[in-house]
HTML snippet that shows the backbone in 3Dmol.js (N, CA, C, O; Angstrom):
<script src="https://3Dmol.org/build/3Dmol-min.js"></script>
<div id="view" style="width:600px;height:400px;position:relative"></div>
<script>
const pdb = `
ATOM      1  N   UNK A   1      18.602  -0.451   6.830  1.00  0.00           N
ATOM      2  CA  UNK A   1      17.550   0.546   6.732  1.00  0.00           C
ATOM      3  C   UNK A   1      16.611   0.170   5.585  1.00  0.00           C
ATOM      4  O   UNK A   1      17.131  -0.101   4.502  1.00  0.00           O
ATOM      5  N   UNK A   2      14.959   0.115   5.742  1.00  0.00           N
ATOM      6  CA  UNK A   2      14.684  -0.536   5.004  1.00  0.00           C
ATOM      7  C   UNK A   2      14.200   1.274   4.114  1.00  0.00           C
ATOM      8  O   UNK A   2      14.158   2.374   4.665  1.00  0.00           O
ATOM      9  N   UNK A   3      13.928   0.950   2.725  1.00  0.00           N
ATOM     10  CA  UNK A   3      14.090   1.770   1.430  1.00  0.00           C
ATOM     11  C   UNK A   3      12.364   1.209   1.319  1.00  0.00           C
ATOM     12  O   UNK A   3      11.975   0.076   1.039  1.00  0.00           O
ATOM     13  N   UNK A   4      11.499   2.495   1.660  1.00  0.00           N
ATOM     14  CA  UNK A   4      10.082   2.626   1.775  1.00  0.00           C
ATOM     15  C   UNK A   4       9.766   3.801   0.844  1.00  0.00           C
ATOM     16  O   UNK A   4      10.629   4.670   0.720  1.00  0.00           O
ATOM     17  N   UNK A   5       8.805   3.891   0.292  1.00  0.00           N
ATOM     18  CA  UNK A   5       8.441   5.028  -0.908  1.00  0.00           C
ATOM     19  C   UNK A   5       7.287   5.492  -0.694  1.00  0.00           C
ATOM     20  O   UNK A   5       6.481   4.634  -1.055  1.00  0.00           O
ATOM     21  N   UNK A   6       6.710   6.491  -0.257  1.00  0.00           N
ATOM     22  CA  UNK A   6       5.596   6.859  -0.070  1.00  0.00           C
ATOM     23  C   UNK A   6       4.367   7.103  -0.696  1.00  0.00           C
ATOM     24  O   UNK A   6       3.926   7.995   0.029  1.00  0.00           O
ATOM     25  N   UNK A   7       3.251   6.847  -1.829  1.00  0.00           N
ATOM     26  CA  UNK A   7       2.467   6.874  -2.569  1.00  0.00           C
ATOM     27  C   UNK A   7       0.962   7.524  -2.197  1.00  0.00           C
ATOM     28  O   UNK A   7       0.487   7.503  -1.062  1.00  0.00           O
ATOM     29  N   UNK A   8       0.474   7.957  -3.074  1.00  0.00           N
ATOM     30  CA  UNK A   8      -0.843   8.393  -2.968  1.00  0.00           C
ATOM     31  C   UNK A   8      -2.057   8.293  -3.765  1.00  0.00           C
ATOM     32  O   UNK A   8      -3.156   8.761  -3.472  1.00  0.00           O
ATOM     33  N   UNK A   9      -1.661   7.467  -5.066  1.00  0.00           N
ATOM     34  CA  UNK A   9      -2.487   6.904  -5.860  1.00  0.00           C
ATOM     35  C   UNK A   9      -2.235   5.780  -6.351  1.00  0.00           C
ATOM     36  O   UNK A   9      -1.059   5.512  -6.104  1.00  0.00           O
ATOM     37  N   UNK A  10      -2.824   4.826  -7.032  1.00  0.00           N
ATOM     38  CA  UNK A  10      -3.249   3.329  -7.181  1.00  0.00           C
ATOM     39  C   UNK A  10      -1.981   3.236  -8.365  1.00  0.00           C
ATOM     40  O   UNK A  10      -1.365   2.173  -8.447  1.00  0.00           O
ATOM     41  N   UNK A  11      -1.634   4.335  -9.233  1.00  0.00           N
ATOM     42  CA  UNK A  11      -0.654   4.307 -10.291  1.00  0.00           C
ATOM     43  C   UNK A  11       0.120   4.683 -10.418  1.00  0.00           C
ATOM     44  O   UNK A  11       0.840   4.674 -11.416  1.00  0.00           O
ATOM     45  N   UNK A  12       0.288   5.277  -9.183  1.00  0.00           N
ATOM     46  CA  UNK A  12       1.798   5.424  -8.460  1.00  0.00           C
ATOM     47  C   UNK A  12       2.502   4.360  -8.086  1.00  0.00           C
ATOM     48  O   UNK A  12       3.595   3.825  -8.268  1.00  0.00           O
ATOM     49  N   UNK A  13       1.418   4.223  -7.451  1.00  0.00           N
ATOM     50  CA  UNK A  13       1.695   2.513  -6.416  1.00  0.00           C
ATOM     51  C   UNK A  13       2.204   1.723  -7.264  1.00  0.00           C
ATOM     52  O   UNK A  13       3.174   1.110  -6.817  1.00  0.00           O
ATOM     53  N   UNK A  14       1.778   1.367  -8.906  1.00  0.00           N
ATOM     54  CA  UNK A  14       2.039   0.310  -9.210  1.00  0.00           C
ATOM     55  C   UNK A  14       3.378   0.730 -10.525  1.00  0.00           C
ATOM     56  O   UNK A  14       3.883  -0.164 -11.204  1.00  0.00           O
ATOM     57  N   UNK A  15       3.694   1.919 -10.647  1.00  0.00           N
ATOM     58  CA  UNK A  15       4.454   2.945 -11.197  1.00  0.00           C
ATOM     59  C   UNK A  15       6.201   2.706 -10.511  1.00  0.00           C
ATOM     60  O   UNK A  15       7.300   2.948 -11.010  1.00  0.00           O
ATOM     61  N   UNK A  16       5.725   2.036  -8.955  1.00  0.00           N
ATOM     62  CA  UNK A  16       7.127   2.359  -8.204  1.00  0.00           C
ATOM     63  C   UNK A  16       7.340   1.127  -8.192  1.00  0.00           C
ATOM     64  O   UNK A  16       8.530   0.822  -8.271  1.00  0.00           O
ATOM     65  N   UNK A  17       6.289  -0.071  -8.090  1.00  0.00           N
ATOM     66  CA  UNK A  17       6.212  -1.442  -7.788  1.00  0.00           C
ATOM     67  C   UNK A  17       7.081  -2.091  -8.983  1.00  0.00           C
ATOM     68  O   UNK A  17       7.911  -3.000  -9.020  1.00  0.00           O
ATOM     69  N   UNK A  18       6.568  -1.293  -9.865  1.00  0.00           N
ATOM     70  CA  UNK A  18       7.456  -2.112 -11.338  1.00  0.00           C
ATOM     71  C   UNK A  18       9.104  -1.458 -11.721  1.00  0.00           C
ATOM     72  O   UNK A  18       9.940  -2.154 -12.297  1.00  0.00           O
ATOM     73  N   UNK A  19       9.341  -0.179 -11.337  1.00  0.00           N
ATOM     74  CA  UNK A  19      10.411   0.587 -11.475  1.00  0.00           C
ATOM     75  C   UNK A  19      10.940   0.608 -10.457  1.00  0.00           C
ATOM     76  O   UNK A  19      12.118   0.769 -10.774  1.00  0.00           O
ATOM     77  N   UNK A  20      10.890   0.554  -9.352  1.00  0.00           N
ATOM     78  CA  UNK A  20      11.604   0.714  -7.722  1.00  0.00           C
ATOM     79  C   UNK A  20      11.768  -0.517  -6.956  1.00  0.00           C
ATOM     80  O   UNK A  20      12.801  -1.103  -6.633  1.00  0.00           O
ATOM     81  N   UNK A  21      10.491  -0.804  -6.719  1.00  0.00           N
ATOM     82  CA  UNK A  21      10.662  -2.026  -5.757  1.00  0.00           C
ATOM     83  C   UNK A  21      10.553  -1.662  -4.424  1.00  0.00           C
ATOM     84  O   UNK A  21      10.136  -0.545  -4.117  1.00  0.00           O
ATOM     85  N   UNK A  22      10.981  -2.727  -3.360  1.00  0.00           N
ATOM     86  CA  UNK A  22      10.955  -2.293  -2.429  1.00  0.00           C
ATOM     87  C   UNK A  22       9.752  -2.110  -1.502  1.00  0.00           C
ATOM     88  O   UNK A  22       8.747  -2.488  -2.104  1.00  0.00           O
ATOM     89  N   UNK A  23       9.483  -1.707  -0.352  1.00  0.00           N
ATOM     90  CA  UNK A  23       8.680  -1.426   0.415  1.00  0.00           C
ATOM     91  C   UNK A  23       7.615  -0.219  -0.124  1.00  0.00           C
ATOM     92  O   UNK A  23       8.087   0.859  -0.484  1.00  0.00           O
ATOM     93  N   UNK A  24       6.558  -0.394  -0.150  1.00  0.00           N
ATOM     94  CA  UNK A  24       5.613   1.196  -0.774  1.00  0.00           C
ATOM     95  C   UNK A  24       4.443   1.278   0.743  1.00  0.00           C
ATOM     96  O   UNK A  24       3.712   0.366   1.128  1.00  0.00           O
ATOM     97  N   UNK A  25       4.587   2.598   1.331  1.00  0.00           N
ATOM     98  CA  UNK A  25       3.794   2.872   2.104  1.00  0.00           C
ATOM     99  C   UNK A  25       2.604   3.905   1.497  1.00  0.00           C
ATOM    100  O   UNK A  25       2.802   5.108   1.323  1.00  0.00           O
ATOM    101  N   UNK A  26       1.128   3.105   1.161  1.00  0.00           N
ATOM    102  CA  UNK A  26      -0.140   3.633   0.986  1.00  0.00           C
ATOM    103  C   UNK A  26      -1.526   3.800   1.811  1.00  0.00           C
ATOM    104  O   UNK A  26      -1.652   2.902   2.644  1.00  0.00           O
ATOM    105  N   UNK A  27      -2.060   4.263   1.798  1.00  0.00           N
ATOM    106  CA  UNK A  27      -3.545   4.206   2.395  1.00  0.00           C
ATOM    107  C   UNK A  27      -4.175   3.186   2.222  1.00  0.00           C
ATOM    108  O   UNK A  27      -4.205   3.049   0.999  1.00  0.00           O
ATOM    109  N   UNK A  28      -4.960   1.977   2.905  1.00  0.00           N
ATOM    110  CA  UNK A  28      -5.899   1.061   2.419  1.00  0.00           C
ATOM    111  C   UNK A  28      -7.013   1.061   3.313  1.00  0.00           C
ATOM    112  O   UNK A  28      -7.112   1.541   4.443  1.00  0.00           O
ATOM    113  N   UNK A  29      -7.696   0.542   2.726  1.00  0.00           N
ATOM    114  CA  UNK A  29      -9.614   1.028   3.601  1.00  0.00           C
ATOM    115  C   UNK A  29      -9.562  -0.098   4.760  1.00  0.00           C
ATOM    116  O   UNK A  29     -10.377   0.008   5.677  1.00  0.00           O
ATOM    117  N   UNK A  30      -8.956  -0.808   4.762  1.00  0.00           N
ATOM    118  CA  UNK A  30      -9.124  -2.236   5.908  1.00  0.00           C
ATOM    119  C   UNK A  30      -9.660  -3.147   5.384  1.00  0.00           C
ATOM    120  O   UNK A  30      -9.661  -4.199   6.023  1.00  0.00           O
ATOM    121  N   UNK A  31     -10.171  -3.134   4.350  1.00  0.00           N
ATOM    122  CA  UNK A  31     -10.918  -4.665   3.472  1.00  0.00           C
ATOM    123  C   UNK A  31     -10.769  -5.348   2.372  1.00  0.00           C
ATOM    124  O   UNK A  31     -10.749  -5.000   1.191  1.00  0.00           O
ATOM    125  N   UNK A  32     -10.619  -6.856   3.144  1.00  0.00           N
ATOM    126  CA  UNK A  32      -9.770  -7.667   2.065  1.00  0.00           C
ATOM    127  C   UNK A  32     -10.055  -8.320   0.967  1.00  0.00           C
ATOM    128  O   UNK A  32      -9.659  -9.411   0.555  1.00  0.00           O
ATOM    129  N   UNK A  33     -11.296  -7.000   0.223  1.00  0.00           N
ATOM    130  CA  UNK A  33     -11.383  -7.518  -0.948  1.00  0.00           C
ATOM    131  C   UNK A  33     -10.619  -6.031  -1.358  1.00  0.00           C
ATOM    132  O   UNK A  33     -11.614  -5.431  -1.763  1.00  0.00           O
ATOM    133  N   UNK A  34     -10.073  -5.563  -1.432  1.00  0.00           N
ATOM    134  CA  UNK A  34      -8.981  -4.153  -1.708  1.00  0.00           C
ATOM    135  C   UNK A  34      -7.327  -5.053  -1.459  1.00  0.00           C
ATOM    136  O   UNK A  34      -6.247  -4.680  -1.916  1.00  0.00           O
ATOM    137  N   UNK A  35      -7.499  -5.891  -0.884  1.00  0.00           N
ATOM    138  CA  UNK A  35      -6.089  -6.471  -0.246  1.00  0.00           C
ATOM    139  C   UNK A  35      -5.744  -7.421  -0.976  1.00  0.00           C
ATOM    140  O   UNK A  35      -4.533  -7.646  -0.965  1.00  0.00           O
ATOM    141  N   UNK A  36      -6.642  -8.355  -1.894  1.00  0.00           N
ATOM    142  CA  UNK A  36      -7.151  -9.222  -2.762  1.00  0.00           C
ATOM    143  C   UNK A  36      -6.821  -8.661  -4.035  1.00  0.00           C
ATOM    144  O   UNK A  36      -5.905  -9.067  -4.749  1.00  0.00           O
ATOM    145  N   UNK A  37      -7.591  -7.719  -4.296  1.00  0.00           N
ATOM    146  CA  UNK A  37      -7.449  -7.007  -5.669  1.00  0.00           C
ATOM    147  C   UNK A  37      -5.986  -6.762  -6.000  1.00  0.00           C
ATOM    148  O   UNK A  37      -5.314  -7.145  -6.958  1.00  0.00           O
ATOM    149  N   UNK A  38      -5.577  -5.779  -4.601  1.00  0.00           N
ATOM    150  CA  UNK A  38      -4.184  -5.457  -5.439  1.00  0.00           C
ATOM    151  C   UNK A  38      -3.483  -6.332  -5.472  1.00  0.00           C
ATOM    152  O   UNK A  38      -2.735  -6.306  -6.449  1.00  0.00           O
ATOM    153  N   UNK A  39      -3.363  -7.145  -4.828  1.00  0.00           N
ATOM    154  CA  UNK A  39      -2.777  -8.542  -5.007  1.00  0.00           C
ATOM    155  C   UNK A  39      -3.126  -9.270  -6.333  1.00  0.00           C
ATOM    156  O   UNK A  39      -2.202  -9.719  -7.011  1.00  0.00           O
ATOM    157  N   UNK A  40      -4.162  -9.381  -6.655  1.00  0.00           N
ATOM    158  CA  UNK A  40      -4.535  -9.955  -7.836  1.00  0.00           C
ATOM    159  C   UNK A  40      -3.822  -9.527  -9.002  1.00  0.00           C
ATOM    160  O   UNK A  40      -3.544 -10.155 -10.023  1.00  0.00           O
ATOM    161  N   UNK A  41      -3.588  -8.412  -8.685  1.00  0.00           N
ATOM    162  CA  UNK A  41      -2.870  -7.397 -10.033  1.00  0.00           C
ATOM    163  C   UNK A  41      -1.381  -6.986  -9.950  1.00  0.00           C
ATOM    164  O   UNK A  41      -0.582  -6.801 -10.868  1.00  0.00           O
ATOM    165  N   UNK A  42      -1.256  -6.914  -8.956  1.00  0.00           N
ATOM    166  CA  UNK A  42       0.068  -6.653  -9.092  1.00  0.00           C
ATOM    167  C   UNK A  42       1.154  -7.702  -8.290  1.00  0.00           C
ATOM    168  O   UNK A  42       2.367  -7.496  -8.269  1.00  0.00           O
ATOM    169  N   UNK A  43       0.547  -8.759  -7.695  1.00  0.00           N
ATOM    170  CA  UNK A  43       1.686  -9.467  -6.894  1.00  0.00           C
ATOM    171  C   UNK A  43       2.097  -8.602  -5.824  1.00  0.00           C
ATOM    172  O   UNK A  43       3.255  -8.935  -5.575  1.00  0.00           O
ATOM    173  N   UNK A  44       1.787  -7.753  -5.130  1.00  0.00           N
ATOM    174  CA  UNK A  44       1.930  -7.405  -3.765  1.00  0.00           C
ATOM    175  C   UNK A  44       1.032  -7.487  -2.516  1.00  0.00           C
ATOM    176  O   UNK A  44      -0.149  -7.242  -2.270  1.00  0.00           O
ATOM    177  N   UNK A  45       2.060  -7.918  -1.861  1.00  0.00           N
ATOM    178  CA  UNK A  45       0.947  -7.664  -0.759  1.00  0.00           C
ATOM    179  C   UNK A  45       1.308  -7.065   0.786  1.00  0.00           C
ATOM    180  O   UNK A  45       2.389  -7.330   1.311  1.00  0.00           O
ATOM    181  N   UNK A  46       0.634  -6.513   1.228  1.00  0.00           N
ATOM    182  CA  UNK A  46       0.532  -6.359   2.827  1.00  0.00           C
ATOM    183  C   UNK A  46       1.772  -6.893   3.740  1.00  0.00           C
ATOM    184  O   UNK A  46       1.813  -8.122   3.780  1.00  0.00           O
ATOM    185  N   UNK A  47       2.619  -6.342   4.356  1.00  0.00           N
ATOM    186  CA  UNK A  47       3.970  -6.879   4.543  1.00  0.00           C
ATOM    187  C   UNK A  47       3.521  -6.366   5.923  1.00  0.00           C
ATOM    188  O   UNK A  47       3.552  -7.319   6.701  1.00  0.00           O
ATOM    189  N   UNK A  48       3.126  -5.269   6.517  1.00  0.00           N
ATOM    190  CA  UNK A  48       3.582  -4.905   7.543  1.00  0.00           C
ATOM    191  C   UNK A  48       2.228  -3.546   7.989  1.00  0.00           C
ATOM    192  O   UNK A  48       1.895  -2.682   7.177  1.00  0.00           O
ATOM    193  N   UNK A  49       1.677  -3.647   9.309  1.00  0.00           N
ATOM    194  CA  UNK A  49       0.790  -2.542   9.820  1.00  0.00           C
ATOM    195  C   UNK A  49       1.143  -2.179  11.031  1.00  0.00           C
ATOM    196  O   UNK A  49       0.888  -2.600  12.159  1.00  0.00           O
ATOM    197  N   UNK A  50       1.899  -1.155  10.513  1.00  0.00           N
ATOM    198  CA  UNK A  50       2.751  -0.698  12.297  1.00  0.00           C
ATOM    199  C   UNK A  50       1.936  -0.007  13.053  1.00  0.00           C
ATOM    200  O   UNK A  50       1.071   0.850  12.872  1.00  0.00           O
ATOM    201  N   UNK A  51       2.648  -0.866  14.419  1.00  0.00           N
ATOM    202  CA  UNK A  51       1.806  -0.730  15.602  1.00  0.00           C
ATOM    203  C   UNK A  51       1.430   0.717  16.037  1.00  0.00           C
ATOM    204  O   UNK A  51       0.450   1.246  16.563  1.00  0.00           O
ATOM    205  N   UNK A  52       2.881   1.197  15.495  1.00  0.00           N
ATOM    206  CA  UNK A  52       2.919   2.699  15.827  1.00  0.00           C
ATOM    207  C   UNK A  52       2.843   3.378  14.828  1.00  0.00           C
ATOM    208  O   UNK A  52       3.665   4.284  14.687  1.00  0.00           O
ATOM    209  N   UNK A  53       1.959   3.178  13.953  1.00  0.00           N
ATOM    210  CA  UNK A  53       1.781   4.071  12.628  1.00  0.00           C
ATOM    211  C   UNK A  53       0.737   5.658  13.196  1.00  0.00           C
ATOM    212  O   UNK A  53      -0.407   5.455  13.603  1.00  0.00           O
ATOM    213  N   UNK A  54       1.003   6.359  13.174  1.00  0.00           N
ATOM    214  CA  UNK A  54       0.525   7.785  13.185  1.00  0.00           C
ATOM    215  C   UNK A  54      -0.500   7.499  12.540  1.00  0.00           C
ATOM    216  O   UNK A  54      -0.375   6.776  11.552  1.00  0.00           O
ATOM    217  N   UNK A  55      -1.782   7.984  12.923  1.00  0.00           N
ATOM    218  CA  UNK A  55      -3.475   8.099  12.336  1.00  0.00           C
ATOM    219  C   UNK A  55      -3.421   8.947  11.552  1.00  0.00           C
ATOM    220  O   UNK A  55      -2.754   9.926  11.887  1.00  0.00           O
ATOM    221  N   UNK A  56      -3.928   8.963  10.500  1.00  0.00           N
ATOM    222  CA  UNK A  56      -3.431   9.840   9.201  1.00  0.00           C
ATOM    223  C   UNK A  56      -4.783   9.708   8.221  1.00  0.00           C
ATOM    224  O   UNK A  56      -4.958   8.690   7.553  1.00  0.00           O
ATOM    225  N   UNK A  57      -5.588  10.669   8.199  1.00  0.00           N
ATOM    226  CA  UNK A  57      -6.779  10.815   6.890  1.00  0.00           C
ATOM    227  C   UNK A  57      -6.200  10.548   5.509  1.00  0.00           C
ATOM    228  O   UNK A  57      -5.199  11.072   5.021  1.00  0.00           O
ATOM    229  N   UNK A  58      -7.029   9.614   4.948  1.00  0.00           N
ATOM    230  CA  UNK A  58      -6.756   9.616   3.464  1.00  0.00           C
ATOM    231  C   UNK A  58      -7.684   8.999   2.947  1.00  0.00           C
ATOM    232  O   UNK A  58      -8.747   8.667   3.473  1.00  0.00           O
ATOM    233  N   UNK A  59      -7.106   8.712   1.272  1.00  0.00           N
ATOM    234  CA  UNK A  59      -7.914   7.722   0.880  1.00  0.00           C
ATOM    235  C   UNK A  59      -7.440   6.370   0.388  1.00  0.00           C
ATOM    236  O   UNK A  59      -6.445   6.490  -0.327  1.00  0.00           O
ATOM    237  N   UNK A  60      -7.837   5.144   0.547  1.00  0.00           N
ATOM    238  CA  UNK A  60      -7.224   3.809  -0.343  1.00  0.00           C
ATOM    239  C   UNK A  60      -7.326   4.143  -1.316  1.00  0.00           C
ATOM    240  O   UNK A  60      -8.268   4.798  -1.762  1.00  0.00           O
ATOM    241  N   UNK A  61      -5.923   3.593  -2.157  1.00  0.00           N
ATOM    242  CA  UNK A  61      -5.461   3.612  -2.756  1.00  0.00           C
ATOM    243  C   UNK A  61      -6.304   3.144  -4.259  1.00  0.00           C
ATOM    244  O   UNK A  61      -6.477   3.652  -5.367  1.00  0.00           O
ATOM    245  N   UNK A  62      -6.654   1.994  -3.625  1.00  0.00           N
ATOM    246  CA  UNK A  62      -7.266   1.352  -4.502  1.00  0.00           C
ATOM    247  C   UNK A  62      -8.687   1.298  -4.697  1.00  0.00           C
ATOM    248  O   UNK A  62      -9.060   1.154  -5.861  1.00  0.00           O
ATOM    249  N   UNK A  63      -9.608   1.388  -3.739  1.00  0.00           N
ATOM    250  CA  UNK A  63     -10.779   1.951  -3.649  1.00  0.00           C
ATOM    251  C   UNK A  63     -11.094   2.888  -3.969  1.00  0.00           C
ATOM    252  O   UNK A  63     -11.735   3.088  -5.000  1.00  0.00           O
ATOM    253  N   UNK A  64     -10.753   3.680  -3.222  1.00  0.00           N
ATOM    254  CA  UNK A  64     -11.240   5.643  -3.064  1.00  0.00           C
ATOM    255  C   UNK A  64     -11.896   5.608  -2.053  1.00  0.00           C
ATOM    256  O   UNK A  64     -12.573   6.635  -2.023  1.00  0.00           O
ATOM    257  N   UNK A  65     -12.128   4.834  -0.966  1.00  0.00           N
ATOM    258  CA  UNK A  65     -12.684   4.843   0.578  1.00  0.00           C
ATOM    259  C   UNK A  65     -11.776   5.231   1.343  1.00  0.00           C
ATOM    260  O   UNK A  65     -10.556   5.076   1.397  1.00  0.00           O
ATOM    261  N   UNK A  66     -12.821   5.953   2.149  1.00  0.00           N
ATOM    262  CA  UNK A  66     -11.797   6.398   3.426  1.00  0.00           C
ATOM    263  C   UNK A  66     -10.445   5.318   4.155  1.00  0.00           C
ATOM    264  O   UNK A  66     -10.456   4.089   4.082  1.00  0.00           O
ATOM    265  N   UNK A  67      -9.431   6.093   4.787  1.00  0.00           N
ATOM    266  CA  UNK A  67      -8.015   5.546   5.390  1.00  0.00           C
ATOM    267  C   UNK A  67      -7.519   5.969   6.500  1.00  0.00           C
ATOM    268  O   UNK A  67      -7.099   7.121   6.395  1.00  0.00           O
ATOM    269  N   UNK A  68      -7.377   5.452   7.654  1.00  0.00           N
ATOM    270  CA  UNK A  68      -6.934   5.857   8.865  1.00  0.00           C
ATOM    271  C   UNK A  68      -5.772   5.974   8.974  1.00  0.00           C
ATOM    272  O   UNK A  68      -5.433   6.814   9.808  1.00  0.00           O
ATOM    273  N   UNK A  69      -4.774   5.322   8.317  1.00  0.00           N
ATOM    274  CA  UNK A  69      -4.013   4.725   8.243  1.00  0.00           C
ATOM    275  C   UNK A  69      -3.039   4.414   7.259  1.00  0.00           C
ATOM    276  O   UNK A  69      -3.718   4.144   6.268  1.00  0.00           O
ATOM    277  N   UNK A  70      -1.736   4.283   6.928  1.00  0.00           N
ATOM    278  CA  UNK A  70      -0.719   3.910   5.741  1.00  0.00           C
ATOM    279  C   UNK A  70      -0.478   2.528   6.023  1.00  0.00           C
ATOM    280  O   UNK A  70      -0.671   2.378   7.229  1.00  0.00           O
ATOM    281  N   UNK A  71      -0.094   1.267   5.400  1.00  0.00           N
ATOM    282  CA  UNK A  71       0.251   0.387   5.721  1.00  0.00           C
ATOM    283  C   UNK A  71       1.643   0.377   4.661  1.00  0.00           C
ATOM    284  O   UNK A  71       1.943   1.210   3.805  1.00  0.00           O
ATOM    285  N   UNK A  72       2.451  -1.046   5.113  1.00  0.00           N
ATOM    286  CA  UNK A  72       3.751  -1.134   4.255  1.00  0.00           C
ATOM    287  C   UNK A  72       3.071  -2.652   3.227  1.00  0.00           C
ATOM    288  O   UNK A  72       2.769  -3.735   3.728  1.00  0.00           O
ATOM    289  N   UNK A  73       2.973  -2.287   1.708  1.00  0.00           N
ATOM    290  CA  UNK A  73       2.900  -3.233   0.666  1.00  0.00           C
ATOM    291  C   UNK A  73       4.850  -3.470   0.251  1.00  0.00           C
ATOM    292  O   UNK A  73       5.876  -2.857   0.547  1.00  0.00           O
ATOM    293  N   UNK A  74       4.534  -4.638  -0.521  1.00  0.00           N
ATOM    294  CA  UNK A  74       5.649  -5.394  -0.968  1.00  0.00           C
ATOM    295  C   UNK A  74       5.800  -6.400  -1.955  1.00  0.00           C
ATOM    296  O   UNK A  74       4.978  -7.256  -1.627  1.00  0.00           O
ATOM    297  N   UNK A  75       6.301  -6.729  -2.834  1.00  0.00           N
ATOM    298  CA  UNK A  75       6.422  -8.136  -4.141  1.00  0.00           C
ATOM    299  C   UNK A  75       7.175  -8.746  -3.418  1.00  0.00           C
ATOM    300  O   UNK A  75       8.106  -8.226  -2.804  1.00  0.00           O
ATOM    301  N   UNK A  76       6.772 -10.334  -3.383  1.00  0.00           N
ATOM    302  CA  UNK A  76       8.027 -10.895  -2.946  1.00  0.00           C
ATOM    303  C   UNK A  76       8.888 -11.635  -4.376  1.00  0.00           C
ATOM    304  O   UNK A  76       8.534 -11.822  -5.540  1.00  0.00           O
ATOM    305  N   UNK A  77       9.651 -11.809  -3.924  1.00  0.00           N
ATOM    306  CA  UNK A  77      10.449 -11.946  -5.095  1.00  0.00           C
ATOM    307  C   UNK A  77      11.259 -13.227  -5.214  1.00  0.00           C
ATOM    308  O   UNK A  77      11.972 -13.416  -6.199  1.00  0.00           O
TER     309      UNK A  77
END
`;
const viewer = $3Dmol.createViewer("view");
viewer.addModel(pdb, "pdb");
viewer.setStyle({}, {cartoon: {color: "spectrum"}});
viewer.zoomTo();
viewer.render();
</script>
């Protein structure tokens, strides 16, 4: 069973990334200079965009642009 954490801000995200680990499911706008960035900074990246992810309003995480969508981030290690 994979151990996924659910987040809603950029310092959360990187709050669980350094203390938890693991899979973090966030909002991202679809563009890979947002996909880049957090990567740039934190060593994670984009692991997984399920097929069957439920359409869901929000905002990226890292932007503050609109989100259709949660995707699964990850460190590899």
């Amino acid at each position: 069973m994979l151990d996924i954490t659910e987040v809603n801000s950029y310092d959360e995200f990187k709050k669980v990334l350094e203390e938890k680990g693991g899979f973090i499911s966030a909002h991202w706008d679809g563009t890979t200079q947002s996909e880049e960035a957090i990567q740039s900074e934190t060593k994670a990246t984009i692991r997984c965009i399920p097929l069957d992810n439920p359409k869901e309003e929000g905002v990226c995480i890292y932007s503050g642009k609109p989100s259709t969508q949660r995707v699964l981030f990850a460190k590899a290690y």
